[in-house]
N, C-alpha and C positions, 0 to 999 in steps of 0.2 A: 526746129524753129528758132530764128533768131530775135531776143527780146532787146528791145530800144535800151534799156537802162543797164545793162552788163558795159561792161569800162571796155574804152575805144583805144584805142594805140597810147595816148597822152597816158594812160590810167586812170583817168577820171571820169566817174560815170556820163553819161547823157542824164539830165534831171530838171524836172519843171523848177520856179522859181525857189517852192519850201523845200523841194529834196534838197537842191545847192545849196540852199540854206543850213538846214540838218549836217549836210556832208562837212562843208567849211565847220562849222561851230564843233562839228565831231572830230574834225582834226587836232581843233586847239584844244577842245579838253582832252584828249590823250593824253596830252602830255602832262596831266594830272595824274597819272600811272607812275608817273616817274618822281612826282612828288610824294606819294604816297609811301613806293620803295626804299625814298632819302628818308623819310620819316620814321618808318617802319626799322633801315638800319639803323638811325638815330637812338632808338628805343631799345633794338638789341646791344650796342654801345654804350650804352649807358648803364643799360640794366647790369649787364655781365662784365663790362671791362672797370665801371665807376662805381657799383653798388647804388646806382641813384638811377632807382628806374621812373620813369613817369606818368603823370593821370595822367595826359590830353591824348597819346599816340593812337593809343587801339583807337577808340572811338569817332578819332579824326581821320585814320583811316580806313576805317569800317563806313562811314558817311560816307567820307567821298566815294569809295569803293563802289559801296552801293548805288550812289547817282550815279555816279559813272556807267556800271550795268541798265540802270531802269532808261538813260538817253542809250545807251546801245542797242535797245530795242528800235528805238527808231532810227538812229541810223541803219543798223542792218534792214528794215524795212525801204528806207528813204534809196538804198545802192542796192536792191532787190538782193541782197545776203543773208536774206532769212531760210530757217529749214521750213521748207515745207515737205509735202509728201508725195513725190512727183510720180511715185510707183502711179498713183490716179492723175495728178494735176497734168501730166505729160500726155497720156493719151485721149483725155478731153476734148473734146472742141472749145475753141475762142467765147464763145457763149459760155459755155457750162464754165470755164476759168473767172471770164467776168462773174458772175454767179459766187464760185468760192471766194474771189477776192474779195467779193462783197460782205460777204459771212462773216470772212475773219479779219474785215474792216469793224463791222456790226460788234461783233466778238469781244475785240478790242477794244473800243468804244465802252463796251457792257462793264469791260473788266476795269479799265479806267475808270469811272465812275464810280464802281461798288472803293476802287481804293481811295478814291478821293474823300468819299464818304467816312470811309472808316478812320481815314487819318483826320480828319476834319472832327470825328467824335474824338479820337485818342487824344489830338491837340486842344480841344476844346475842355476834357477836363481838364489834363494838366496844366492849362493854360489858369482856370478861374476859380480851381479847386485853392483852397489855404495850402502854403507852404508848412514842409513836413519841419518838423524843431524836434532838438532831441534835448533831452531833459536830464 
């Protein structure tokens, strides 16, 4: 069976108005990977050729890093690049697919939420808690 959203001769998916949306803005932060790498050499340069290694690298590439991965979620969604487990979703009927994609719409949805929450408490003490003084 062939699915509307697999890339057509150009390479670019077929996609309603927020997948192209998703797709383009996943293009350009890509190339936040590559910022990431010049920073990350920056850091091994420094550390090992200068003796002056630096606070800001890891962390600034562990952040971006990490956005980067948690928007790949929905881009791999957005270009239907996600795994899923087609050993079931393939032999399926169209019904019972709509059904699963439903689920782990829902799913997602659940688990978005529970993080939202949670980062919303983590930021929320750090945020209003006294700053830590050392003595």
């Amino acid at each position: 069976m062939k699915n509307d959203n697999h890339l057509n001769d150009q390479d670019e998916p077929t996609l309603n108005s927020l997948d192209s949306m998703i797709y383009k803005v996943g293009n350009v932060l890509s190339l936040l990977f590559i910022f990431t790498v010049a920073i990350s050499f920056f850091e091994v340069l420094m550390r090992y050729a200068f003796n002056a290694p630096t606070s800001w690298v890891h962390e600034t590439a562990s952040f971006v890093g990490g956005a980067l991965f948690v928007f790949g979620g929905a881009y791999a969604l957005a270009t239907d690049k996600h795994v899923r487990v087609v050993l079931v979703y393939d032999i399926v009927s169209q019904r019972t697919r709509h059904y699963l994609n439903m689920f782990h719409h829902l799913m997602g949805l659940l688990m978005s939420a529970m993080l939202i929450f949670a980062s919303y408490r983590m930021v929320s003490s750090a945020w209003f808690s006294p700053l830590e003084t050392f003595t």
